[in-house]
mmCIF file as gemmi writes it, N, C-alpha and C atoms, coordinates in Angstrom:
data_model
loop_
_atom_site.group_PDB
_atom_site.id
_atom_site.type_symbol
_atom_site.label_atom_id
_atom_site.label_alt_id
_atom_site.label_comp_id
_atom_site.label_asym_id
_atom_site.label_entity_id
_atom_site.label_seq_id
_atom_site.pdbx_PDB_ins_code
_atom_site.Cartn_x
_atom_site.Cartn_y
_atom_site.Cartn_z
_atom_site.occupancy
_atom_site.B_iso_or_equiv
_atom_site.pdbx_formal_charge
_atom_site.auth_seq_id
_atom_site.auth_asym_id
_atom_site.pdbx_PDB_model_num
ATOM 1 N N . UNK Axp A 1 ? 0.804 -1.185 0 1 0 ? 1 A 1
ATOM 2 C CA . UNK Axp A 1 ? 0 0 0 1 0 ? 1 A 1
ATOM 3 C C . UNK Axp A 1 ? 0.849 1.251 0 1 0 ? 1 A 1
ATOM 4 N N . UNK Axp A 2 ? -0.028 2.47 0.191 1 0 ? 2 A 1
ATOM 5 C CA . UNK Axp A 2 ? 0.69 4.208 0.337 1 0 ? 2 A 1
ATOM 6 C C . UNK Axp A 2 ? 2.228 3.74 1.339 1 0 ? 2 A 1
ATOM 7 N N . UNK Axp A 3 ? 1.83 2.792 2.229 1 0 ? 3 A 1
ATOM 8 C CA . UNK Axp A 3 ? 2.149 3.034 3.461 1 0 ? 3 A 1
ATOM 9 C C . UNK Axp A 3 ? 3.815 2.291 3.442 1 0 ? 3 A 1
ATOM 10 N N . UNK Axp A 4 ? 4.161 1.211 2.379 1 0 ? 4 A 1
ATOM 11 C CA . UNK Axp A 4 ? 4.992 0.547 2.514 1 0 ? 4 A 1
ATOM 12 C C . UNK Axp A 4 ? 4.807 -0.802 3.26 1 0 ? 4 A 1
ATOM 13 N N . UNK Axp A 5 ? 3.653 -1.055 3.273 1 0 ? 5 A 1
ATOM 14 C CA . UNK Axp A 5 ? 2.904 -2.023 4.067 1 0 ? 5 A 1
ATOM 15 C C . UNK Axp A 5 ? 3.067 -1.877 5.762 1 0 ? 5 A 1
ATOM 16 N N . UNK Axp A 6 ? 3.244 -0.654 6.324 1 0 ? 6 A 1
ATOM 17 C CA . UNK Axp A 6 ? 3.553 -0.56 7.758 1 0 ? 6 A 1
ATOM 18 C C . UNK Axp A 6 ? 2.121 -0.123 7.937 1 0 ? 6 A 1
ATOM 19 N N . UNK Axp A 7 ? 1.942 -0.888 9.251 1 0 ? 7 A 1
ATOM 20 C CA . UNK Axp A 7 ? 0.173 -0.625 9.638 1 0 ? 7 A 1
ATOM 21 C C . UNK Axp A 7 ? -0.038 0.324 10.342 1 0 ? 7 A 1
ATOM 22 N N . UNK Axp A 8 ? -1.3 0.514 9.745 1 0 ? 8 A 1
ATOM 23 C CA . UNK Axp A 8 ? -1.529 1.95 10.756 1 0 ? 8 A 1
ATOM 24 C C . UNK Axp A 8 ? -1.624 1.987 12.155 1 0 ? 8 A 1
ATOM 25 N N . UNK Axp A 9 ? -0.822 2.786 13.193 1 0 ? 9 A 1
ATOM 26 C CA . UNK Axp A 9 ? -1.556 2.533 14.608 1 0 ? 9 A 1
ATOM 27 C C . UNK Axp A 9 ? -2.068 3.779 14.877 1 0 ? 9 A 1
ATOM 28 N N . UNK Axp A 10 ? -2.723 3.511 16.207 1 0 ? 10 A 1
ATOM 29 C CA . UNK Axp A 10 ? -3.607 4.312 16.901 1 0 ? 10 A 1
ATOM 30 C C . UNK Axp A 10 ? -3.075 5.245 17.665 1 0 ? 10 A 1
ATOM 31 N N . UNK Axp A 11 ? -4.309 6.173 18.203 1 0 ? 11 A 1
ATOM 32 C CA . UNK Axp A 11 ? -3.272 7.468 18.671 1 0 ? 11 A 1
ATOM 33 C C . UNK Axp A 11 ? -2.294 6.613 20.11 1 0 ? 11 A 1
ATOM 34 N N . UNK Axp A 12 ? -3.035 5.373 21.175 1 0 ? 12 A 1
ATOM 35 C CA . UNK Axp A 12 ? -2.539 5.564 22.236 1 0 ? 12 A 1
ATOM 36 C C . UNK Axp A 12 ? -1.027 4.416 21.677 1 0 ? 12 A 1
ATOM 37 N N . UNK Axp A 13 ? -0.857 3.844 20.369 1 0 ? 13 A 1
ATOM 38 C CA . UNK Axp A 13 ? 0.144 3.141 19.995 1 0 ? 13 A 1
ATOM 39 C C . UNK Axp A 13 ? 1.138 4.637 19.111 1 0 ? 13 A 1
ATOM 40 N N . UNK Axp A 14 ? 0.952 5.149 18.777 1 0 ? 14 A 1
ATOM 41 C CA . UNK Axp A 14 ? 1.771 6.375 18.544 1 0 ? 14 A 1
ATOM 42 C C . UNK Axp A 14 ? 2.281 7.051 19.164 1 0 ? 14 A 1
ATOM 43 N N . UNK Axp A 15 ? 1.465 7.497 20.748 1 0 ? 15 A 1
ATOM 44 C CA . UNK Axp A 15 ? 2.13 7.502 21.847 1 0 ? 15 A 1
ATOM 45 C C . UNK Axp A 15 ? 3.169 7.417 22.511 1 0 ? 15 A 1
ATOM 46 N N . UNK Axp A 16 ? 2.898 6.123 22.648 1 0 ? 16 A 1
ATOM 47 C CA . UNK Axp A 16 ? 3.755 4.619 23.007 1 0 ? 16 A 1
ATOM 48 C C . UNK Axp A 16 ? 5.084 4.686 22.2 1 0 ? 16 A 1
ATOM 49 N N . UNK Axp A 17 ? 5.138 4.209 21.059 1 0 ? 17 A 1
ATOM 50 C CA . UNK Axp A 17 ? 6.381 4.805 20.191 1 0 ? 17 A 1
ATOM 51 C C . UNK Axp A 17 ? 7.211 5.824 20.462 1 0 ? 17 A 1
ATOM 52 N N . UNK Axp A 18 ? 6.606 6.716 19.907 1 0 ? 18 A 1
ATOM 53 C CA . UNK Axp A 18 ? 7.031 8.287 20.734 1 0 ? 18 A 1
ATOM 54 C C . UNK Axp A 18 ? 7.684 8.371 21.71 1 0 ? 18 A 1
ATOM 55 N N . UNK Axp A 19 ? 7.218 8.024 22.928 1 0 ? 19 A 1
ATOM 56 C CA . UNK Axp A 19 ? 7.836 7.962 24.102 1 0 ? 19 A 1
ATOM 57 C C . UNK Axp A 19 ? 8.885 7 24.346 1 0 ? 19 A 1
ATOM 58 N N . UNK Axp A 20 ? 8.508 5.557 23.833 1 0 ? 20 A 1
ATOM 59 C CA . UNK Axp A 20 ? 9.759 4.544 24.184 1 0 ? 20 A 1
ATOM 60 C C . UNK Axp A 20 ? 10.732 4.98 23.255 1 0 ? 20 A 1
ATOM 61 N N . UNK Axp A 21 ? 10.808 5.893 22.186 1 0 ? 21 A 1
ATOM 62 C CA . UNK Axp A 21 ? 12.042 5.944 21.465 1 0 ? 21 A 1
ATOM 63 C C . UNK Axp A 21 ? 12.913 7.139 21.626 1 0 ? 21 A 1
ATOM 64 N N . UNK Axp A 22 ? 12.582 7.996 22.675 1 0 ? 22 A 1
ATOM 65 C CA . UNK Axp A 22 ? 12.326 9.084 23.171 1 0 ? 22 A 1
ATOM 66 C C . UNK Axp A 22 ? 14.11 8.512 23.669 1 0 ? 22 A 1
ATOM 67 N N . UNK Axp A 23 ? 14.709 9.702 23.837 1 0 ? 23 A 1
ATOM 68 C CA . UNK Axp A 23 ? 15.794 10.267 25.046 1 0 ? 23 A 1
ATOM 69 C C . UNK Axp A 23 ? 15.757 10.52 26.021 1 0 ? 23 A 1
ATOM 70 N N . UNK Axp A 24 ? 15.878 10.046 27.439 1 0 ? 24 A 1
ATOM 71 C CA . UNK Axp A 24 ? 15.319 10.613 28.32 1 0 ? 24 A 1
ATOM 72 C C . UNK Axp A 24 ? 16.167 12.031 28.94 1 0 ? 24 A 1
ATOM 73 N N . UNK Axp A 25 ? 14.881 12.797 29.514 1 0 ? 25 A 1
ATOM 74 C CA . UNK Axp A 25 ? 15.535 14.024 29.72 1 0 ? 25 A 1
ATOM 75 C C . UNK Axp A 25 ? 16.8 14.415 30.838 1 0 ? 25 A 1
ATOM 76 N N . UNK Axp A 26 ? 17.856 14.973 30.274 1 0 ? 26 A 1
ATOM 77 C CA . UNK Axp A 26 ? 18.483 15.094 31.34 1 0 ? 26 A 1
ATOM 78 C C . UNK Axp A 26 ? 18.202 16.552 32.21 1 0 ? 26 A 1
ATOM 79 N N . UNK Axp A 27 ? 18.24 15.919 33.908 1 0 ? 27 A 1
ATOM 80 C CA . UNK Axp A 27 ? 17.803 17.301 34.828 1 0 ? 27 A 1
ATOM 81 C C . UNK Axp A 27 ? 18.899 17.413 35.498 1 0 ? 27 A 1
ATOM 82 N N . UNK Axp A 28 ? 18.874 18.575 36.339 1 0 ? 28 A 1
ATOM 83 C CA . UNK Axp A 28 ? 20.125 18.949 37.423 1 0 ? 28 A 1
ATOM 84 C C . UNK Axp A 28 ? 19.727 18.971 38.55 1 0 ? 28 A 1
ATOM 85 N N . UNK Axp A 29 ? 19.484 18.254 39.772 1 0 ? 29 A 1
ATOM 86 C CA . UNK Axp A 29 ? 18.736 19.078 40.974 1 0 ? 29 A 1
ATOM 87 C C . UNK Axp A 29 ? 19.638 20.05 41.819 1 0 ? 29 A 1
ATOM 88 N N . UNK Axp A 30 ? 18.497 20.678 41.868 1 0 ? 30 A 1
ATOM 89 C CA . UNK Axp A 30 ? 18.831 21.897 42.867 1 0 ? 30 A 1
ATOM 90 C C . UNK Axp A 30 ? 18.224 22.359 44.133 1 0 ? 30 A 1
ATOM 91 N N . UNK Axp A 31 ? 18.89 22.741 45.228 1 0 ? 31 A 1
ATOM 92 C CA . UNK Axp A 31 ? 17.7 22.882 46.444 1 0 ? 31 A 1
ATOM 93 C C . UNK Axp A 31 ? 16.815 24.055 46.223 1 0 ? 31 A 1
ATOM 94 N N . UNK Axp A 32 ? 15.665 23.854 47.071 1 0 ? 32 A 1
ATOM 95 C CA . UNK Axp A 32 ? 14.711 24.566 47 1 0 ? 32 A 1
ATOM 96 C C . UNK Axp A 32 ? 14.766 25.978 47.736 1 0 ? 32 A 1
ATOM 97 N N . UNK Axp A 33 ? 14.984 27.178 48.257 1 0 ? 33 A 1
ATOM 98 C CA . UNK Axp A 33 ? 15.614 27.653 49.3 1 0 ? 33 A 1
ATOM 99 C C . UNK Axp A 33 ? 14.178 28.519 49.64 1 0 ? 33 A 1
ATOM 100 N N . UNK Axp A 34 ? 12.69 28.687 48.783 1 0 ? 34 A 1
ATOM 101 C CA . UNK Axp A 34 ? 11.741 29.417 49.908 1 0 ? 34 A 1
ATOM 102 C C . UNK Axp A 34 ? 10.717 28.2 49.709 1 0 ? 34 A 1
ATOM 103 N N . UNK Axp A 35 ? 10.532 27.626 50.645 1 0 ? 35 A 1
ATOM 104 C CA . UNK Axp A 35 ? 9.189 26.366 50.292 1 0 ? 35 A 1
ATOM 105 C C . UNK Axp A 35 ? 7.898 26.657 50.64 1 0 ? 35 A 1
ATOM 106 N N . UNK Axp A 36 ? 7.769 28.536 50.886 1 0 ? 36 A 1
ATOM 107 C CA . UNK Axp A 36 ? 6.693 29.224 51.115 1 0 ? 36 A 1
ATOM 108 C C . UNK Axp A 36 ? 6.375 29.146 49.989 1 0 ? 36 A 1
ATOM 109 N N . UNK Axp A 37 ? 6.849 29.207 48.679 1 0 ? 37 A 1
ATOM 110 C CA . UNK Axp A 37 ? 6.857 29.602 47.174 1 0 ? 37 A 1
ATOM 111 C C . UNK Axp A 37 ? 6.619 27.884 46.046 1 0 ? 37 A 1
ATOM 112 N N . UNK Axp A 38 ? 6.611 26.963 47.305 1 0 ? 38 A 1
ATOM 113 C CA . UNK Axp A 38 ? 6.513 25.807 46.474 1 0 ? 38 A 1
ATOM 114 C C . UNK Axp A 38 ? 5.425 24.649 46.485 1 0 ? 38 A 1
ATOM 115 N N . UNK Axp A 39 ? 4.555 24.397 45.516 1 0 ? 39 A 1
ATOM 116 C CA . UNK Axp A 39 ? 3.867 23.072 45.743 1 0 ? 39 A 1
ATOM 117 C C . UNK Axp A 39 ? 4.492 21.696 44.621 1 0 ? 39 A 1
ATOM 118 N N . UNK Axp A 40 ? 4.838 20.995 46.228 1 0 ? 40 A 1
ATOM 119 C CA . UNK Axp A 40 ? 5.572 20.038 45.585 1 0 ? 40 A 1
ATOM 120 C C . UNK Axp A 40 ? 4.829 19.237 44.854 1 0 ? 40 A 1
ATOM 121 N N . UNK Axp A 41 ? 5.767 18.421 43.691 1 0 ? 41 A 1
ATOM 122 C CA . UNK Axp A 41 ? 5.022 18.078 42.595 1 0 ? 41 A 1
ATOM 123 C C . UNK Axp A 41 ? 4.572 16.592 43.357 1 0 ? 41 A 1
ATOM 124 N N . UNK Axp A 42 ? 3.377 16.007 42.272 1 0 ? 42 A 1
ATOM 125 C CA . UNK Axp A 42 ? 2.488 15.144 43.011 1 0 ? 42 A 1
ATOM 126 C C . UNK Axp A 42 ? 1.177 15.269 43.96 1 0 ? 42 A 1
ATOM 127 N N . UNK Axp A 43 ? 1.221 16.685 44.871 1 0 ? 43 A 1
ATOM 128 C CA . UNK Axp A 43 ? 0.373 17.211 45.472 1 0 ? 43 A 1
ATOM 129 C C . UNK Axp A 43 ? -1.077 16.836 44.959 1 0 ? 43 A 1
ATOM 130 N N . UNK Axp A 44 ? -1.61 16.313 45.527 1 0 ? 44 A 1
ATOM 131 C CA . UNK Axp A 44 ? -3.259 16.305 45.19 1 0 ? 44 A 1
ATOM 132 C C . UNK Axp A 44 ? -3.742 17.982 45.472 1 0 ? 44 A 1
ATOM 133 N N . UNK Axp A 45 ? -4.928 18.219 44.046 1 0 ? 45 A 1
ATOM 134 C CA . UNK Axp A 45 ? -5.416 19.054 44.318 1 0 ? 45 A 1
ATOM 135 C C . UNK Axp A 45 ? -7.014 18.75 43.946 1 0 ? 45 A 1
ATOM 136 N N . UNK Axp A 46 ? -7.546 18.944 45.539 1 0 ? 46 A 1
ATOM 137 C CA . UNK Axp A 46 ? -8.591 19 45.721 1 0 ? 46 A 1
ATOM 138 C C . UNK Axp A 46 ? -9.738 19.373 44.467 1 0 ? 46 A 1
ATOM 139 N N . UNK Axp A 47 ? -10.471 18.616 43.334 1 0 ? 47 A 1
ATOM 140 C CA . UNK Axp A 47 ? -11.494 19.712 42.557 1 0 ? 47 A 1
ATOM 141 C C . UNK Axp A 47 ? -12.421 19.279 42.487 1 0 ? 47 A 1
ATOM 142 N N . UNK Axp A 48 ? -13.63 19.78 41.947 1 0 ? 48 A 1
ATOM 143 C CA . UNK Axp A 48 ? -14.999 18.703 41.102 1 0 ? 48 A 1
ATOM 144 C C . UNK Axp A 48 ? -15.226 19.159 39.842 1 0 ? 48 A 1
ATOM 145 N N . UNK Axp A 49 ? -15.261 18.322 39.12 1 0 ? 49 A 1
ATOM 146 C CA . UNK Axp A 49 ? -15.125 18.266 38.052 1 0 ? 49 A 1
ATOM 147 C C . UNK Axp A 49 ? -16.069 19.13 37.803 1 0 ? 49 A 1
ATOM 148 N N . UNK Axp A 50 ? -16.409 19.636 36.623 1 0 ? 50 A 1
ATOM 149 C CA . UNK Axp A 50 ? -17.662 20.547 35.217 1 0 ? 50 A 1
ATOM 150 C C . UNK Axp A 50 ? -17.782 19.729 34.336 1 0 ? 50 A 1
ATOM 151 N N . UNK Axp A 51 ? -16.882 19.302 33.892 1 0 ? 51 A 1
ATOM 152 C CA . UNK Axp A 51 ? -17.406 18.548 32.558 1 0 ? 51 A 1
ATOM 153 C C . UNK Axp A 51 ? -17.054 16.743 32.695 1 0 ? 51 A 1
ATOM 154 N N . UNK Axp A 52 ? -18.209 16.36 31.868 1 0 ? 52 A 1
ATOM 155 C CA . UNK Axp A 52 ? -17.626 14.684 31.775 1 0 ? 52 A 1
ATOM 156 C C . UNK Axp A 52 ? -16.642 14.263 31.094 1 0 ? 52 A 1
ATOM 157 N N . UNK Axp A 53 ? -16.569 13.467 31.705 1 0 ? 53 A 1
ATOM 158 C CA . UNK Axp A 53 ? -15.083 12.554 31.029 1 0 ? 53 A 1
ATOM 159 C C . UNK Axp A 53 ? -15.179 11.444 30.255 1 0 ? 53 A 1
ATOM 160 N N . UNK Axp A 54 ? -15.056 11.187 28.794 1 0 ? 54 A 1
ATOM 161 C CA . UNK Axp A 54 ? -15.203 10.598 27.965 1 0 ? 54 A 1
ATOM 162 C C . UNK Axp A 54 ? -13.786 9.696 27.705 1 0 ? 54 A 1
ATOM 163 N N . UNK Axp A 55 ? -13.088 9.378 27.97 1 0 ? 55 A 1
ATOM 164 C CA . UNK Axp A 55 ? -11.885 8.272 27.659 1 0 ? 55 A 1
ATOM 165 C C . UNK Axp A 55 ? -11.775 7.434 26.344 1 0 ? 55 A 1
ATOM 166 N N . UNK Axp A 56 ? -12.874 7.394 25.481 1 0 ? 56 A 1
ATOM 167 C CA . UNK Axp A 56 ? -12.929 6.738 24.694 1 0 ? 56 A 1
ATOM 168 C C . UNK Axp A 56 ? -12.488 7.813 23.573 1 0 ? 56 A 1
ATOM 169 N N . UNK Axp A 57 ? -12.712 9.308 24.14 1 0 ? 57 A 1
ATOM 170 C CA . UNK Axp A 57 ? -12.235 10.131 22.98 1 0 ? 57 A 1
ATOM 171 C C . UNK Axp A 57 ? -11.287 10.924 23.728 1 0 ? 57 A 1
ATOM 172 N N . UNK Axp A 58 ? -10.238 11.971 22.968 1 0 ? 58 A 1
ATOM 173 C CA . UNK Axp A 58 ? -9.592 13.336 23.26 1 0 ? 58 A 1
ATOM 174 C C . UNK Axp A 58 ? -10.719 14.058 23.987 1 0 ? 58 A 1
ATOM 175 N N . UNK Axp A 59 ? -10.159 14.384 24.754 1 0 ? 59 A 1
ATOM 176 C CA . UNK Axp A 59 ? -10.909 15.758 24.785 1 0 ? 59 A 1
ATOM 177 C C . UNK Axp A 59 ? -10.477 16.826 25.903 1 0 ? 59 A 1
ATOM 178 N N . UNK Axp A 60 ? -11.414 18.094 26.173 1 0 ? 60 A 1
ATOM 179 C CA . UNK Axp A 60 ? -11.074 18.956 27.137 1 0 ? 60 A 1
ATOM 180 C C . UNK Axp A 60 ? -11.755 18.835 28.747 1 0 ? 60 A 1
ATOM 181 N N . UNK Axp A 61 ? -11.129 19.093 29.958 1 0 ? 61 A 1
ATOM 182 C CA . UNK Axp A 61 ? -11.698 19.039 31.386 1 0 ? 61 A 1
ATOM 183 C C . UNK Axp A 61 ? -11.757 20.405 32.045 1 0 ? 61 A 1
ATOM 184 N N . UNK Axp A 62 ? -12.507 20.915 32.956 1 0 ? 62 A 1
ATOM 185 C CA . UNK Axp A 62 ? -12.223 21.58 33.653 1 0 ? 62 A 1
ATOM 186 C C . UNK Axp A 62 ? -13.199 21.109 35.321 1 0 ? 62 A 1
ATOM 187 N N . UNK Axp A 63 ? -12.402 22.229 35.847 1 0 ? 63 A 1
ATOM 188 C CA . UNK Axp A 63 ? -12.798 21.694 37.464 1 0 ? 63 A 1
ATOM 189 C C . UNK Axp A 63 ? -12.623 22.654 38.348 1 0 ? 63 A 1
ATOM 190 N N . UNK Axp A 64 ? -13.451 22.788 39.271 1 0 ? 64 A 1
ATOM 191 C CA . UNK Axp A 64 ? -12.394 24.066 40.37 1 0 ? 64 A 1
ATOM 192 C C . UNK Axp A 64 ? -12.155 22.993 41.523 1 0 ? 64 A 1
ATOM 193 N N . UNK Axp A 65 ? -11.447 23.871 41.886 1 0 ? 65 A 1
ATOM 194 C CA . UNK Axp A 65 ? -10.457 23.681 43.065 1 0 ? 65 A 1
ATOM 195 C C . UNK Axp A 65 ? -11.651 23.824 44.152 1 0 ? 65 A 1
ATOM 196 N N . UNK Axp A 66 ? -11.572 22.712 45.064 1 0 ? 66 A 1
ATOM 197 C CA . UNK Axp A 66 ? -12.186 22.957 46.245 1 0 ? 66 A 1
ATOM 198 C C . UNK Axp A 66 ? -11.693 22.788 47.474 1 0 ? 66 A 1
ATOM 199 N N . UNK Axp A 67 ? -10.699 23.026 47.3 1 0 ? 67 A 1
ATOM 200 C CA . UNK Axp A 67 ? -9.454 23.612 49.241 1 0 ? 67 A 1
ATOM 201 C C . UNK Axp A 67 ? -8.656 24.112 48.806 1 0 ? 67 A 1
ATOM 202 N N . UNK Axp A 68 ? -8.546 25.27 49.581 1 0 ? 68 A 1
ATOM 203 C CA . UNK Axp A 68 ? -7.335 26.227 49.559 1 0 ? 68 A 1
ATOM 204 C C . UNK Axp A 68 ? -6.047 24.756 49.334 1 0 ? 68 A 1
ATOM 205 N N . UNK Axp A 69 ? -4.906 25.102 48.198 1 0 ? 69 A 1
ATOM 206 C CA . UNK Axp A 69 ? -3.411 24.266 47.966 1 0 ? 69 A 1
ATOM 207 C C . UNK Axp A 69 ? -2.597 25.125 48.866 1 0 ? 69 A 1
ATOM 208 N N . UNK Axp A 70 ? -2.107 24.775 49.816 1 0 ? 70 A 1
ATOM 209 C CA . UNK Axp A 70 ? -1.13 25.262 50.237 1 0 ? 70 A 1
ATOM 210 C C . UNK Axp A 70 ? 0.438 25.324 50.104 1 0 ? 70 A 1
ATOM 211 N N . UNK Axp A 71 ? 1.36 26.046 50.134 1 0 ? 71 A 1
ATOM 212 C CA . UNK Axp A 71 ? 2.819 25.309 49.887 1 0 ? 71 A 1
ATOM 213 C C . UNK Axp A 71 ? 3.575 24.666 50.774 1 0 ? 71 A 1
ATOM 214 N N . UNK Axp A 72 ? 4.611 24.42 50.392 1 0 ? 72 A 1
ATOM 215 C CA . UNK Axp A 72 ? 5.192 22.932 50.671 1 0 ? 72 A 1
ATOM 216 C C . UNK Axp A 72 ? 5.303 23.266 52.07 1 0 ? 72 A 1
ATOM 217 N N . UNK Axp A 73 ? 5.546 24.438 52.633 1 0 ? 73 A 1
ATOM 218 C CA . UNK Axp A 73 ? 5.548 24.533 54.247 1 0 ? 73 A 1
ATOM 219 C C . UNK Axp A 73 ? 3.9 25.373 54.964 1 0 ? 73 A 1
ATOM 220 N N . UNK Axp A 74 ? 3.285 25.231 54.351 1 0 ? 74 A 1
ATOM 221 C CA . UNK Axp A 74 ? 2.329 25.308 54.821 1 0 ? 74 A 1
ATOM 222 C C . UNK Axp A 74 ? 1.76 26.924 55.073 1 0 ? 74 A 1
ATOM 223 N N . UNK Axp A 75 ? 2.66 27.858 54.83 1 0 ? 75 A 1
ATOM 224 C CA . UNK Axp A 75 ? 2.637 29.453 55.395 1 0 ? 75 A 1
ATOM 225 C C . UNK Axp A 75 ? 1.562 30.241 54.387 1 0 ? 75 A 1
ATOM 226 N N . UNK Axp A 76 ? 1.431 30.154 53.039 1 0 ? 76 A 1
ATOM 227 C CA . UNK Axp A 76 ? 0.588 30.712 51.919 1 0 ? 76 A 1
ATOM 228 C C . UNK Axp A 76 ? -0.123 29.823 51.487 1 0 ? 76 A 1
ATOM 229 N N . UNK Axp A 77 ? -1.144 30.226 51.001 1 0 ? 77 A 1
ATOM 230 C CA . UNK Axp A 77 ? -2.002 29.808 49.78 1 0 ? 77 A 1
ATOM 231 C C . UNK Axp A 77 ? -1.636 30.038 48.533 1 0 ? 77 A 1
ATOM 232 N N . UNK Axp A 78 ? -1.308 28.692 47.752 1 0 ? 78 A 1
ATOM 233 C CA . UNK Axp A 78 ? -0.694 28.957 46.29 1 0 ? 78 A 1
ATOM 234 C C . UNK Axp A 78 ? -2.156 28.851 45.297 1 0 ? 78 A 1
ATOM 235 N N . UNK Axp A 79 ? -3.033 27.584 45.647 1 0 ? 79 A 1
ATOM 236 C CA . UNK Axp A 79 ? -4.096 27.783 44.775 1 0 ? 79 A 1
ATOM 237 C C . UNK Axp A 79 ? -5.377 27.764 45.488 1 0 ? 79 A 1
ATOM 238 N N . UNK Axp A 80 ? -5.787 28.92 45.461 1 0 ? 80 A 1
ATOM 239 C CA . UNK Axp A 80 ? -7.148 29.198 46.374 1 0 ? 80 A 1
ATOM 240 C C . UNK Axp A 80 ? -8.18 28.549 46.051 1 0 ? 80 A 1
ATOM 241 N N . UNK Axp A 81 ? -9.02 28.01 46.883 1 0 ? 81 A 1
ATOM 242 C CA . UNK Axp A 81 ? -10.494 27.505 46.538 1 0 ? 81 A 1
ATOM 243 C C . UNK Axp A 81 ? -11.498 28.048 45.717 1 0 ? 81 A 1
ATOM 244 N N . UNK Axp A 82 ? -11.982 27.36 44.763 1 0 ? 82 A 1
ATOM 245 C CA . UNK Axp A 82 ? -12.689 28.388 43.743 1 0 ? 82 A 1
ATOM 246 C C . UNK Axp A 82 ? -11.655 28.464 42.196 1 0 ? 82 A 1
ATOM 247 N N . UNK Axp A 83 ? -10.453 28.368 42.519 1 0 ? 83 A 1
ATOM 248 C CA . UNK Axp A 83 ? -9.701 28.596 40.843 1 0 ? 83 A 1
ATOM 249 C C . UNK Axp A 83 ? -10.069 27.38 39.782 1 0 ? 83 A 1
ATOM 250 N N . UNK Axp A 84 ? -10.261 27.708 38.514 1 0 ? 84 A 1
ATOM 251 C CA . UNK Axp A 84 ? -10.796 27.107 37.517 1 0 ? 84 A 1
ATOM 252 C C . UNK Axp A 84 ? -9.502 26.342 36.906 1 0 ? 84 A 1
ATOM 253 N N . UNK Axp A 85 ? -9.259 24.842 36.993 1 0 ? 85 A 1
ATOM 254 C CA . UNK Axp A 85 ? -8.611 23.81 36.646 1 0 ? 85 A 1
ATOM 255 C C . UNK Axp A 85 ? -8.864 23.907 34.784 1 0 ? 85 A 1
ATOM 256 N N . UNK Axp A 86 ? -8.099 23.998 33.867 1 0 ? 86 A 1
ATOM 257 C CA . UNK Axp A 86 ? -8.33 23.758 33.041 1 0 ? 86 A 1
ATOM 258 C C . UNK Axp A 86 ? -7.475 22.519 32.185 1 0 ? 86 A 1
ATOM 259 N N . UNK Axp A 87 ? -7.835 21.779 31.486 1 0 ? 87 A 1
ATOM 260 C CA . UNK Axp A 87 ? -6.8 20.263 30.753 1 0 ? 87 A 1
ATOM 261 C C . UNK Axp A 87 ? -7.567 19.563 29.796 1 0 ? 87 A 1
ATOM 262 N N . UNK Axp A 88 ? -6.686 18.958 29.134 1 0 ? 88 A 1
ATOM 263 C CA . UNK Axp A 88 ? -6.64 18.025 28.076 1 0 ? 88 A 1
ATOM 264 C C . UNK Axp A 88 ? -6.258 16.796 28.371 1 0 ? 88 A 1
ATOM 265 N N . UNK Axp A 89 ? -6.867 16.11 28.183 1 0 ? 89 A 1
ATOM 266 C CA . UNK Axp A 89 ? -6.854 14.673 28.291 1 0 ? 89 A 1
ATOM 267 C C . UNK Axp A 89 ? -7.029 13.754 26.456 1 0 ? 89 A 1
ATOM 268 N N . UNK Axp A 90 ? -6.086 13.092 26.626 1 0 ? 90 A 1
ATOM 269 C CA . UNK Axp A 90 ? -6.431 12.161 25.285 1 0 ? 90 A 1
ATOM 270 C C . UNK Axp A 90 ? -5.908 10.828 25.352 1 0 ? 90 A 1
């Protein structure tokens, strides 16, 4: 065929490719020095969803936030209750 006889895959096998053939990134760590200023990554943030979630297709989410995020030491509010979550999912 067009294709050279290579089969077509799908978006989550294109993905897949993509990523396993990928380089992985190189980082540097560095310390953190105000952790008033930080939400560490992983943090759950509290939301409820607005829109449904369809998995079978791409698509867009949003959500607000429902508890004040605090940072990594606890002194500020980084994402206040009420802020509008916006994402893509595919």
């Amino acid at each position: 065929g067009k294709n050279g006889g290579a089969a077509r895959l799908d978006g989550d096998e294109q993905f897949a490719e993509r990523v396993s053939s990928a380089e992985p990134e190189r980082a540097r760590a560095s310390q953190l020095h105000n952790l008033a200023t930080v939400v560490p990554q992983g943090a759950i943030i509290p939301a409820v969803l607005e829109t449904a979630l369809n998995s079978d297709l791409p698509g867009f989410a949003r959500a607000v936030v429902s508890r004040d995020v605090r940072s990594f030491d606890g002194s500020a509010v980084m994402i206040p209750r009420g802020s509008r979550l916006v994402g893509q999912y595919k």
